[in-house]
PDB file with one MODEL, atoms N, CA, C and O in Angstrom:
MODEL        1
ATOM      1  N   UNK A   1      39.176-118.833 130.128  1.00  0.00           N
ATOM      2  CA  UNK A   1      39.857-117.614 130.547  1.00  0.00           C
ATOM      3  C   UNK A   1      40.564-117.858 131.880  1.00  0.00           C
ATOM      4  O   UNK A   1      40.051-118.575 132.739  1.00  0.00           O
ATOM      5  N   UNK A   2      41.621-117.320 132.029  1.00  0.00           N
ATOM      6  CA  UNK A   2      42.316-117.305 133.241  1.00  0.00           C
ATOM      7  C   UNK A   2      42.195-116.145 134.154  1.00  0.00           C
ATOM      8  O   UNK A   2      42.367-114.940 133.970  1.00  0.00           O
ATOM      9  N   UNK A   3      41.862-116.820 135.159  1.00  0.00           N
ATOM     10  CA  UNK A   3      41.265-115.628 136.569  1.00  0.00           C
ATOM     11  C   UNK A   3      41.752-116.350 137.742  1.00  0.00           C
ATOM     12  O   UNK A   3      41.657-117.561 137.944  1.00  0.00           O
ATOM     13  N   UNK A   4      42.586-114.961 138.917  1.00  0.00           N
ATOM     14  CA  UNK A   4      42.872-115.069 139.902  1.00  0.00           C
ATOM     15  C   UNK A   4      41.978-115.922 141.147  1.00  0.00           C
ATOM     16  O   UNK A   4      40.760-115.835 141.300  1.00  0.00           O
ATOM     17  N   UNK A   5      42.857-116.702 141.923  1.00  0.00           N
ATOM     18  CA  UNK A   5      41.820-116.413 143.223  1.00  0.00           C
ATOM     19  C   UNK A   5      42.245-115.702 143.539  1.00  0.00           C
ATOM     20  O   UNK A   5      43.332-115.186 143.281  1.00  0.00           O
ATOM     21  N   UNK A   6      40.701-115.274 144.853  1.00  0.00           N
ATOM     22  CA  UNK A   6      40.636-114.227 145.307  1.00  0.00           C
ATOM     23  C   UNK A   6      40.513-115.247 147.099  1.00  0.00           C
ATOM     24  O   UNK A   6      41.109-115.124 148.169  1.00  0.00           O
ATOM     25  N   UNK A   7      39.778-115.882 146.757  1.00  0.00           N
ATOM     26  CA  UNK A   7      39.305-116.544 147.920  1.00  0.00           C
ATOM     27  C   UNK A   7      38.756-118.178 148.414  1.00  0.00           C
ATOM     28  O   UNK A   7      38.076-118.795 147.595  1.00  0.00           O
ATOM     29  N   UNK A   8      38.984-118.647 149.376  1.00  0.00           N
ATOM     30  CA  UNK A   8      38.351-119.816 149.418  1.00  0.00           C
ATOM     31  C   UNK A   8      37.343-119.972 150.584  1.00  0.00           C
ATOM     32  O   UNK A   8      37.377-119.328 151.632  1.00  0.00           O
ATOM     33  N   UNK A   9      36.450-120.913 150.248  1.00  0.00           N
ATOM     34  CA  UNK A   9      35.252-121.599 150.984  1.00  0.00           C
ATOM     35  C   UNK A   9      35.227-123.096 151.298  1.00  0.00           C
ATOM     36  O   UNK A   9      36.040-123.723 150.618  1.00  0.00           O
ATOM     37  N   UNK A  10      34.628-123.707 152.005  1.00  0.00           N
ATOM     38  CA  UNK A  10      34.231-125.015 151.602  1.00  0.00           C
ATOM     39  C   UNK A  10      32.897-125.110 151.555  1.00  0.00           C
ATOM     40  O   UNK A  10      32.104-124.420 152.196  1.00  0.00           O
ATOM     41  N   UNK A  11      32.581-126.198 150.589  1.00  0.00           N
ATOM     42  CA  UNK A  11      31.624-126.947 150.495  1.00  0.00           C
ATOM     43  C   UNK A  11      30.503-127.824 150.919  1.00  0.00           C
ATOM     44  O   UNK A  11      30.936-128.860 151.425  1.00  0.00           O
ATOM     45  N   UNK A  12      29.218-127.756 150.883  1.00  0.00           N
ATOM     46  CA  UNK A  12      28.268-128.730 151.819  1.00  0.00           C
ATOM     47  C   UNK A  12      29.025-130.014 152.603  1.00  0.00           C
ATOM     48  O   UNK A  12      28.965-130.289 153.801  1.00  0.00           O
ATOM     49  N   UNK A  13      29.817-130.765 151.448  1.00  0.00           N
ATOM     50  CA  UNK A  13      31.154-132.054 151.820  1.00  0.00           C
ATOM     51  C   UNK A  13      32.049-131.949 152.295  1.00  0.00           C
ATOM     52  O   UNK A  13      32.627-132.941 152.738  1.00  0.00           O
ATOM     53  N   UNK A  14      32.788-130.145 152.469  1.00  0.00           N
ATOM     54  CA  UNK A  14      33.801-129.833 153.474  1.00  0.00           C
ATOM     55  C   UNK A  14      35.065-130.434 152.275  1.00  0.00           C
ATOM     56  O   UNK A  14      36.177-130.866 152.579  1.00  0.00           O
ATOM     57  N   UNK A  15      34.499-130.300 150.899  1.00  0.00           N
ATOM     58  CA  UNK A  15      35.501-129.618 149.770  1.00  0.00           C
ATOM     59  C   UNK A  15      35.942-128.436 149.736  1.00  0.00           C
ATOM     60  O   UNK A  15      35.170-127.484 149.845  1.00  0.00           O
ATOM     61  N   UNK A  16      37.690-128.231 149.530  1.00  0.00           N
ATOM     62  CA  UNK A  16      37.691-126.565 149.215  1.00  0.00           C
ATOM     63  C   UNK A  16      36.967-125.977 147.602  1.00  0.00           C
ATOM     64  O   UNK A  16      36.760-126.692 146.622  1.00  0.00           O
ATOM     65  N   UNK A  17      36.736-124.752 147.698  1.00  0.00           N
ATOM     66  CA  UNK A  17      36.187-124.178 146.526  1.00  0.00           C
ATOM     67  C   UNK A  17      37.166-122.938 146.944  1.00  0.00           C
ATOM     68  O   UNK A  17      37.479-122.442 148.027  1.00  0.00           O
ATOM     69  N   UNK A  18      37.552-122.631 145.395  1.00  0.00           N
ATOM     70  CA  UNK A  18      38.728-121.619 145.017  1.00  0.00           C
ATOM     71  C   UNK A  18      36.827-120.367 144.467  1.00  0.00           C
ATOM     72  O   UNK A  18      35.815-120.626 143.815  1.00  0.00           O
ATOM     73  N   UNK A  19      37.184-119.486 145.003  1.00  0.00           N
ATOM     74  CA  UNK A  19      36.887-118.165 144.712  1.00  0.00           C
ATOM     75  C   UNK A  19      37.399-117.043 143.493  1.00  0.00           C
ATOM     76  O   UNK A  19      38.532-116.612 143.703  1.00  0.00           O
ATOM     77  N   UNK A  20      37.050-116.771 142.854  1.00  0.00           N
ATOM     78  CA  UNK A  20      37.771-116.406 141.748  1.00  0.00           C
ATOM     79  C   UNK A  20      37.044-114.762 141.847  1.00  0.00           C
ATOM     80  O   UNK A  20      36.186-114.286 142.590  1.00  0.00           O
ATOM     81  N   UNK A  21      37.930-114.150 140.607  1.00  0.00           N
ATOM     82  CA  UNK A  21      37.905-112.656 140.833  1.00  0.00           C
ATOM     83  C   UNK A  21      36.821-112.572 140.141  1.00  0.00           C
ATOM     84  O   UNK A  21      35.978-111.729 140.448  1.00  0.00           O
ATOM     85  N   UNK A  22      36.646-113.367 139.153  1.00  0.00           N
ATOM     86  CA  UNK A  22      35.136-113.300 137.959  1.00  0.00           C
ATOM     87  C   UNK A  22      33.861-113.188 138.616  1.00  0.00           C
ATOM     88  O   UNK A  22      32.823-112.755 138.115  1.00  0.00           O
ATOM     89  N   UNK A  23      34.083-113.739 140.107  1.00  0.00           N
ATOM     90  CA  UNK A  23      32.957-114.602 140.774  1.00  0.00           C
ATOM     91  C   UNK A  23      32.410-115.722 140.440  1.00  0.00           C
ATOM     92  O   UNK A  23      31.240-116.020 140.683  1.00  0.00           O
ATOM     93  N   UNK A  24      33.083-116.295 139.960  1.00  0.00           N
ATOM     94  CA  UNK A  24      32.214-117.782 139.701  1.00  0.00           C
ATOM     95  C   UNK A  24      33.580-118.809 140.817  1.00  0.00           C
ATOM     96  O   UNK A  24      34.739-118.515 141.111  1.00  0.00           O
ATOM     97  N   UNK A  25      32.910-119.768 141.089  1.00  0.00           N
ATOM     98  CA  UNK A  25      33.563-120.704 142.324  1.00  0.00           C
ATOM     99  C   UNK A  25      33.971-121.916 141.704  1.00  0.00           C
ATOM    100  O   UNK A  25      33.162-122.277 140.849  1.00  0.00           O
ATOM    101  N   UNK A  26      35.215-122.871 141.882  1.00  0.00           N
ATOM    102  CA  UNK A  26      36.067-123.840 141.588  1.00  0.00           C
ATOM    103  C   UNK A  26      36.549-124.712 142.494  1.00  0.00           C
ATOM    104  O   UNK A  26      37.437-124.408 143.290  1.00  0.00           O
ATOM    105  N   UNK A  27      35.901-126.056 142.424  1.00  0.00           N
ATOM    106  CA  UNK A  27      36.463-126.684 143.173  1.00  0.00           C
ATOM    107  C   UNK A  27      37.687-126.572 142.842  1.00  0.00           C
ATOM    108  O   UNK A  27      38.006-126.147 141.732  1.00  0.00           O
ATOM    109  N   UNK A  28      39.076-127.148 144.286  1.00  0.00           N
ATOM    110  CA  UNK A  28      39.959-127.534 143.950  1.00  0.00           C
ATOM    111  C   UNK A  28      40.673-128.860 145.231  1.00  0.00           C
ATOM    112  O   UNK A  28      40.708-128.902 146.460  1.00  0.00           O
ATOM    113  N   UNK A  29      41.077-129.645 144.284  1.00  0.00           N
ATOM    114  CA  UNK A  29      41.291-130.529 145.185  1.00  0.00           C
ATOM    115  C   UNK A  29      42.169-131.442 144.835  1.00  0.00           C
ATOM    116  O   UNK A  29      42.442-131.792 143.687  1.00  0.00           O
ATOM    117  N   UNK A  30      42.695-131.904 146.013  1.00  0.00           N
ATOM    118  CA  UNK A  30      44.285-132.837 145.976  1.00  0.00           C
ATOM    119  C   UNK A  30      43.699-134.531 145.582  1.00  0.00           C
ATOM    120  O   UNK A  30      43.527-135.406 146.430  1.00  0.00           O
ATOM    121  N   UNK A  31      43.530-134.643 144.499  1.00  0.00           N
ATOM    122  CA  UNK A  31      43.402-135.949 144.566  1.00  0.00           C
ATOM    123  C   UNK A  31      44.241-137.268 143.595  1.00  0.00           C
ATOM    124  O   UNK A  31      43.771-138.156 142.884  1.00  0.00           O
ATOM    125  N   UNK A  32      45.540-136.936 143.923  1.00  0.00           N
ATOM    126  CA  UNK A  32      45.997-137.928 142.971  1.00  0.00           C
ATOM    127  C   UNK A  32      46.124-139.284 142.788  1.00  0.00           C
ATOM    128  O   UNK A  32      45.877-139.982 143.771  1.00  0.00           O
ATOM    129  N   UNK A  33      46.505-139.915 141.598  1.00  0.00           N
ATOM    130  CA  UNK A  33      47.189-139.304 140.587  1.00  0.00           C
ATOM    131  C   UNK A  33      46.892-138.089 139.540  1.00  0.00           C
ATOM    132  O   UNK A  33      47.684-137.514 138.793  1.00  0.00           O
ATOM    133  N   UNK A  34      45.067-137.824 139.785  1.00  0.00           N
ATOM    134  CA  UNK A  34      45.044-137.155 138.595  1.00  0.00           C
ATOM    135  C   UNK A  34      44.748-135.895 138.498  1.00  0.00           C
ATOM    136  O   UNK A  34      44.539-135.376 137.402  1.00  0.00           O
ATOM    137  N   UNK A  35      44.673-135.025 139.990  1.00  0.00           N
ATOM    138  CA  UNK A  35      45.021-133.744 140.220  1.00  0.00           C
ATOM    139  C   UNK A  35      45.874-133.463 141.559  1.00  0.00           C
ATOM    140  O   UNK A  35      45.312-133.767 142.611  1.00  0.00           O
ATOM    141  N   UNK A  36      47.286-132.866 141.641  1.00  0.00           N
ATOM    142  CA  UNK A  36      48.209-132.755 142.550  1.00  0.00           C
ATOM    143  C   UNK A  36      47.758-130.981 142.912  1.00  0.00           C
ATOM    144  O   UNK A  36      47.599-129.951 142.258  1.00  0.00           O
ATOM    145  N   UNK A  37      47.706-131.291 143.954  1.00  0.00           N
ATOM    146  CA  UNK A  37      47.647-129.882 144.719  1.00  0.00           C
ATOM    147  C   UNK A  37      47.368-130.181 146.145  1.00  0.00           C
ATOM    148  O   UNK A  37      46.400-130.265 146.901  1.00  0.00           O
ATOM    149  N   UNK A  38      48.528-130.291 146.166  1.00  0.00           N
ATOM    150  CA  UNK A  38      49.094-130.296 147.696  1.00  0.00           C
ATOM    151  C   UNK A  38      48.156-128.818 148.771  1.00  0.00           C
ATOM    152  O   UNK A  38      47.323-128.775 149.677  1.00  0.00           O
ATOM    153  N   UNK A  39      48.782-128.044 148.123  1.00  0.00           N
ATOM    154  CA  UNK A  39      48.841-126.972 148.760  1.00  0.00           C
ATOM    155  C   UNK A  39      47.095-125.978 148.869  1.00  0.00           C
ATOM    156  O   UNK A  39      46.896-124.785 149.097  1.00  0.00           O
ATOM    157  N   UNK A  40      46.161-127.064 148.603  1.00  0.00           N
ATOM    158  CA  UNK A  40      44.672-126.703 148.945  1.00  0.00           C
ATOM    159  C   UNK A  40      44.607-127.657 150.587  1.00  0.00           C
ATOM    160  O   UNK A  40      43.839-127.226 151.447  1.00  0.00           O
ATOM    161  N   UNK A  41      45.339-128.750 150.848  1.00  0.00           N
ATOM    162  CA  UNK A  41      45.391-128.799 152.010  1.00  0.00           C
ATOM    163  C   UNK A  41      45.715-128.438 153.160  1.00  0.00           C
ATOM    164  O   UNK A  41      45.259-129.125 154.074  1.00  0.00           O
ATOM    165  N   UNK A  42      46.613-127.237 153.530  1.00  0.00           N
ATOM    166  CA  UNK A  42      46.883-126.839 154.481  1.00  0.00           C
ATOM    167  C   UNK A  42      46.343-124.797 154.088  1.00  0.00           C
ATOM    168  O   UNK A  42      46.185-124.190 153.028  1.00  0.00           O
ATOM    169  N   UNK A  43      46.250-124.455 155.275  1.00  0.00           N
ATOM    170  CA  UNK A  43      45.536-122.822 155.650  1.00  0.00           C
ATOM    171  C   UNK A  43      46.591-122.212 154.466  1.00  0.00           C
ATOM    172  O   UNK A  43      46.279-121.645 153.418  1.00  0.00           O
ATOM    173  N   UNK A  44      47.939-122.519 154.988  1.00  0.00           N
ATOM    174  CA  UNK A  44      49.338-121.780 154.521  1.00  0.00           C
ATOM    175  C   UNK A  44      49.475-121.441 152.537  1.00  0.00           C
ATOM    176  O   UNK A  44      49.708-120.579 151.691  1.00  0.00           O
ATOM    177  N   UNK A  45      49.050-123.157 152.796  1.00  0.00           N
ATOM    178  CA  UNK A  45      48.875-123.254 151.044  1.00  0.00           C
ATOM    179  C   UNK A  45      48.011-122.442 150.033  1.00  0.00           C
ATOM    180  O   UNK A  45      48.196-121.998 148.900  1.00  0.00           O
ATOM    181  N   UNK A  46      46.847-122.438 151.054  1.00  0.00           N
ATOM    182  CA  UNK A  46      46.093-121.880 150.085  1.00  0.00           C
ATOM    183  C   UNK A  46      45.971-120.177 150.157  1.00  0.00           C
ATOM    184  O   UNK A  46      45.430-119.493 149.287  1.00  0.00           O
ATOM    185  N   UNK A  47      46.448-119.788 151.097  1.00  0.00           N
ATOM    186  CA  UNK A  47      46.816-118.457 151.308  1.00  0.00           C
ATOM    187  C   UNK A  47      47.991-118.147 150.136  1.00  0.00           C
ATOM    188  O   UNK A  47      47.965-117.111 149.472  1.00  0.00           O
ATOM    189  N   UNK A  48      48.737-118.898 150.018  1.00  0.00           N
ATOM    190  CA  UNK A  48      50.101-118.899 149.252  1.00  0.00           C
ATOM    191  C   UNK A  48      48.939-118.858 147.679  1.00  0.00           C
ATOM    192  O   UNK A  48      49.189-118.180 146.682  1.00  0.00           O
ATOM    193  N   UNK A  49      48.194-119.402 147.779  1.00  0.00           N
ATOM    194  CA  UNK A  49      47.795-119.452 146.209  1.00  0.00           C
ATOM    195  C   UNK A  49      46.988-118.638 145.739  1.00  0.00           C
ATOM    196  O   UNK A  49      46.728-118.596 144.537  1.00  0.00           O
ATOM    197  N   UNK A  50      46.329-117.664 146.843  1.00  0.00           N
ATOM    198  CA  UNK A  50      45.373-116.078 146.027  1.00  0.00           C
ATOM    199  C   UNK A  50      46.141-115.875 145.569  1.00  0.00           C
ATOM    200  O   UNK A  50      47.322-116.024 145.883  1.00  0.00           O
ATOM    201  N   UNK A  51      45.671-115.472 144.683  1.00  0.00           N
ATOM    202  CA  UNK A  51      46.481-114.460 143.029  1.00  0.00           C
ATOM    203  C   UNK A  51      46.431-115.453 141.866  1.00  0.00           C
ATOM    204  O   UNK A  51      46.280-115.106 140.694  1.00  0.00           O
ATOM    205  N   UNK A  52      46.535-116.403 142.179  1.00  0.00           N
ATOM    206  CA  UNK A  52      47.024-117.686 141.116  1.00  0.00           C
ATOM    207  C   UNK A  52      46.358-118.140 140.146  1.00  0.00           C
ATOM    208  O   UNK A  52      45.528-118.952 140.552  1.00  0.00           O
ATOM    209  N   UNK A  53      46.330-117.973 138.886  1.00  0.00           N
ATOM    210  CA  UNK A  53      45.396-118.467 137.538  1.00  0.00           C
ATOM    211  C   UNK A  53      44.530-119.541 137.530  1.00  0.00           C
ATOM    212  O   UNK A  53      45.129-120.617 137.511  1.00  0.00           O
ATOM    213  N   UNK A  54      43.405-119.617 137.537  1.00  0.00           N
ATOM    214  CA  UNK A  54      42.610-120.926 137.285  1.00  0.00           C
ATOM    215  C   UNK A  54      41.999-120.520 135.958  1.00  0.00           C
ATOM    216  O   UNK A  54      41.670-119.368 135.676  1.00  0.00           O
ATOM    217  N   UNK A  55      41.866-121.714 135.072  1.00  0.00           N
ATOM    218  CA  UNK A  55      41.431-121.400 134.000  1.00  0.00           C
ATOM    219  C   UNK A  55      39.801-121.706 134.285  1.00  0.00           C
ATOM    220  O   UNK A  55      39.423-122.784 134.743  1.00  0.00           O
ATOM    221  N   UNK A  56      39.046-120.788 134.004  1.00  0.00           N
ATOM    222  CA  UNK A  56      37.565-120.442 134.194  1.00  0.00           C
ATOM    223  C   UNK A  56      36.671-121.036 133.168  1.00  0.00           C
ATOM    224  O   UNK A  56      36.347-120.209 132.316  1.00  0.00           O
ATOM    225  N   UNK A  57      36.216-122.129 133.009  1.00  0.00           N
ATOM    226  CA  UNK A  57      35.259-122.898 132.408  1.00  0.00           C
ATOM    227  C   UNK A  57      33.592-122.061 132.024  1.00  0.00           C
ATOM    228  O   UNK A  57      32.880-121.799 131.054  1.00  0.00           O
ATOM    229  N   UNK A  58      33.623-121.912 133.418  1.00  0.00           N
ATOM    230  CA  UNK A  58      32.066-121.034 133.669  1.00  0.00           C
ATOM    231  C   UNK A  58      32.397-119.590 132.836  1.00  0.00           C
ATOM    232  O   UNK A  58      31.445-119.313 132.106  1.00  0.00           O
ATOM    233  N   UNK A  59      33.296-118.780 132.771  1.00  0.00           N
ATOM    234  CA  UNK A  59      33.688-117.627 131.958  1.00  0.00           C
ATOM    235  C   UNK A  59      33.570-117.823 130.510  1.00  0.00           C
ATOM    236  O   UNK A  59      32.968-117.005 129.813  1.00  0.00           O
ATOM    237  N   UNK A  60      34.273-119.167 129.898  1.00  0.00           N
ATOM    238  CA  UNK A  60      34.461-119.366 128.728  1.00  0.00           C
ATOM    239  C   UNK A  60      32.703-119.552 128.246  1.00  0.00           C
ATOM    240  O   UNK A  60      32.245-118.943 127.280  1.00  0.00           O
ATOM    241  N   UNK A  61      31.907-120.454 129.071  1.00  0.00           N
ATOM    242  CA  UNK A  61      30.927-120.163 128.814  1.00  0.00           C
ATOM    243  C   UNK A  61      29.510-119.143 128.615  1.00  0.00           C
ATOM    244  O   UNK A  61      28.410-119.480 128.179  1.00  0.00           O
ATOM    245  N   UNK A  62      29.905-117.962 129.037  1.00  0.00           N
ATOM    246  CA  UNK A  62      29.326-117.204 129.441  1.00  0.00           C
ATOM    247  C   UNK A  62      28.259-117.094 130.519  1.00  0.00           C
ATOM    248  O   UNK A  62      27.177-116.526 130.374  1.00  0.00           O
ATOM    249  N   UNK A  63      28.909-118.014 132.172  1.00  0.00           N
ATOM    250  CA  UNK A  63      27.831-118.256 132.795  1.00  0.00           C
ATOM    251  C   UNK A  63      27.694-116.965 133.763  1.00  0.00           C
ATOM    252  O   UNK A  63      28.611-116.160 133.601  1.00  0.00           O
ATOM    253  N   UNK A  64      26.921-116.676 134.544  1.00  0.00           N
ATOM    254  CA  UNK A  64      26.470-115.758 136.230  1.00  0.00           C
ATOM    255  C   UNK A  64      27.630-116.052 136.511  1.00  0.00           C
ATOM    256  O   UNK A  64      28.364-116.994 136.212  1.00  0.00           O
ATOM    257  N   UNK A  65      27.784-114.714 137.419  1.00  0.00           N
ATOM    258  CA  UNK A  65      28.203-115.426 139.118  1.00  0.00           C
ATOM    259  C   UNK A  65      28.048-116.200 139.525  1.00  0.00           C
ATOM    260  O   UNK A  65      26.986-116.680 139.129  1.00  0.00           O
ATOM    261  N   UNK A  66      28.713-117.006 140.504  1.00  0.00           N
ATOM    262  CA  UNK A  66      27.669-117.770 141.205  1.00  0.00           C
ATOM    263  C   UNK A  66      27.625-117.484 142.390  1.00  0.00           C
ATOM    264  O   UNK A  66      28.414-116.616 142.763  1.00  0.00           O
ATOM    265  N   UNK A  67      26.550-118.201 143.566  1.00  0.00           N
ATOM    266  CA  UNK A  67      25.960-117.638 144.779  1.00  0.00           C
ATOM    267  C   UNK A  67      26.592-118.592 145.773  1.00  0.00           C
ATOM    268  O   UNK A  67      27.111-119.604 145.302  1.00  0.00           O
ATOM    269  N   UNK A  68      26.621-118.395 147.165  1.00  0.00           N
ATOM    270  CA  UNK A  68      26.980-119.183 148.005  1.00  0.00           C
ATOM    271  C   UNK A  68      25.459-119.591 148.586  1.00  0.00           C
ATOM    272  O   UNK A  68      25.346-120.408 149.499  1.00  0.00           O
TER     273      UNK A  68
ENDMDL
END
């Protein structure tokens, strides 16, 4: 299912995690070649990207929330 962020965090490793409207949490991260996303590296970017579709794995499954 596709769900907005809403918000981001980082991680114990000082990974970003995308916040989603479902409540369940997504890493996201620039690591190419085999995921481009520039724009989880800078404040600007990722401000620019609340609202933006992530397709929800944990939804499709029927998982919780999850907790921080």
């Amino acid at each position: 299912m596709q769900r907005p962020i809403t918000g981001f965090h980082q991680d114990d490793e000082a990974h970003w995690v995308a916040e989603l409207a479902c409540g369940h949490f997504q890493h996201v991260r620039h690591d190419p070649p085999w995921i481009n996303r520039p724009w989880v590296t800078s404040a600007e970017g990722r401000k620019a990207a609340l609202g933006r579709l992530l397709a929800c794995r944990k939804c499709d499954a029927g998982a919780p929330p999850d907790e921080r």
